[in-house]
C-alpha positions as CSV (number, residue, x, y, z in Angstrom):
1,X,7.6,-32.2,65.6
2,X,8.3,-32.1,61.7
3,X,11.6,-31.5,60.1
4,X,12.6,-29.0,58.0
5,X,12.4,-31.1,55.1
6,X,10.8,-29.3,52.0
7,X,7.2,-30.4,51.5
8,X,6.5,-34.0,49.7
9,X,4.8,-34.5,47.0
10,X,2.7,-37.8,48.1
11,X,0.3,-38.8,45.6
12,X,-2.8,-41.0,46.6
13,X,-2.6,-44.2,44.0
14,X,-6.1,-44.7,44.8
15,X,-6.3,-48.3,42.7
16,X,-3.3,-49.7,44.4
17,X,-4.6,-48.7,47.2
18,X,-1.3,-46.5,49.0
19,X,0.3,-43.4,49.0
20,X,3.6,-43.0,47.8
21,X,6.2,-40.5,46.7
22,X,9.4,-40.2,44.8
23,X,12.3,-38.4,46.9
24,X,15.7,-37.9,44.6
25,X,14.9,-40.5,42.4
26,X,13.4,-43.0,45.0
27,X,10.4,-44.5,46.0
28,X,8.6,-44.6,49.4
29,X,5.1,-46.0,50.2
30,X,2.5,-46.6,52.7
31,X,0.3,-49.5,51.4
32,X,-3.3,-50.3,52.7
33,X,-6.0,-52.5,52.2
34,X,-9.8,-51.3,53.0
35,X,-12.9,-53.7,54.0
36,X,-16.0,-51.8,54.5
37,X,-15.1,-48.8,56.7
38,X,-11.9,-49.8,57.8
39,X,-8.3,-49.3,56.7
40,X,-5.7,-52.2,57.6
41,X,-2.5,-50.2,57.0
42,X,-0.4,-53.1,56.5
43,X,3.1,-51.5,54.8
44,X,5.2,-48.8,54.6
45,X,9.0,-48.8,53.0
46,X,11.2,-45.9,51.8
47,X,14.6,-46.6,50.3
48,X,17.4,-47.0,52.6
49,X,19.0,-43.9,51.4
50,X,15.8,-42.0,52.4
51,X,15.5,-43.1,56.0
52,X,16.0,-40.4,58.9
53,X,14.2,-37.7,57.1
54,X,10.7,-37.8,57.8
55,X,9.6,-39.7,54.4
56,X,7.6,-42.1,55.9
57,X,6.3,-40.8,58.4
58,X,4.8,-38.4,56.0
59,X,3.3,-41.4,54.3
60,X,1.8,-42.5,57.7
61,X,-0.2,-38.8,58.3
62,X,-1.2,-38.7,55.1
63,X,-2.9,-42.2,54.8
64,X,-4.5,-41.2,58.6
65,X,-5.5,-38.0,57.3
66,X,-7.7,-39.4,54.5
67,X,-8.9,-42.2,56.8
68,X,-9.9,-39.2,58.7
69,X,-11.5,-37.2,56.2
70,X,-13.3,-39.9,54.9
71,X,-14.7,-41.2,58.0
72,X,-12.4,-44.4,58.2
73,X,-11.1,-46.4,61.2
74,X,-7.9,-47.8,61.0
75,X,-6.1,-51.2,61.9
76,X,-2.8,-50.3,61.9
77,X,-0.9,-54.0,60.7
78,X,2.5,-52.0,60.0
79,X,4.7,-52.4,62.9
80,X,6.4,-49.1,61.5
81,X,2.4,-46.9,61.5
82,X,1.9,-48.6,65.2
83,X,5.1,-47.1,66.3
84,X,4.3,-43.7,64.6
85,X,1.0,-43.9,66.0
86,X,2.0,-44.2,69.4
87,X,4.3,-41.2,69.0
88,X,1.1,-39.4,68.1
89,X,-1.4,-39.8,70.1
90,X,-4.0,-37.8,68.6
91,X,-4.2,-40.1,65.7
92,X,-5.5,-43.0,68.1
93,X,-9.0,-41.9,68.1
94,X,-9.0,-43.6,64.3
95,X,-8.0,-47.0,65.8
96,X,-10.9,-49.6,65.0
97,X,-12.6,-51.1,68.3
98,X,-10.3,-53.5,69.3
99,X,-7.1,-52.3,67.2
100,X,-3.8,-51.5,69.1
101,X,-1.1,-49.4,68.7
């Protein structure tokens, strides 16, 4: 279930290849790294300040939503996106053969 944070605005940094966004003058992030037709999602941070409200998890869905939408399977290398993932199951049907959560 989503909080009632106000909508993000993540951006897709396509060349460094995660999504971030910038919450009262901080950073967060979800960083990945593709090979072929797979997404290692390998880190995602938000400032300490920003933790507890949803930030990053944000971060997470969006990256799995583009893996989705552009036909990607995921290897989720983030101990934080396996955790996430295993809190939503639906999003396990991206995991790469082999990949756990």
């Amino acid at each position: 279930m989503h909080n009632a944070a106000p909508p993000l605005d993540i951006v897709h940094n396509l060349d460094q290849h995660r999504f971030e966004t910038t919450v009262d003058g901080m950073h967060g992030e979800a960083m990945y790294q593709r090979l072929g037709n797979t997404l290692h999602l390998v880190h995602t941070e938000v400032a300490p300040a920003l933790e507890g409200r949803g930030i990053a998890g944000a971060l997470v869905e969006a990256m799995l939503d583009y893996a989705a939408a552009s036909g990607f399977k995921v290897i989720p290398q983030c101990s934080y996106v396996r955790a996430w993932m295993r809190r939503h199951p639906e999003t396990q049907a991206l995991l790469a053969p082999g990949a756990r959560v």
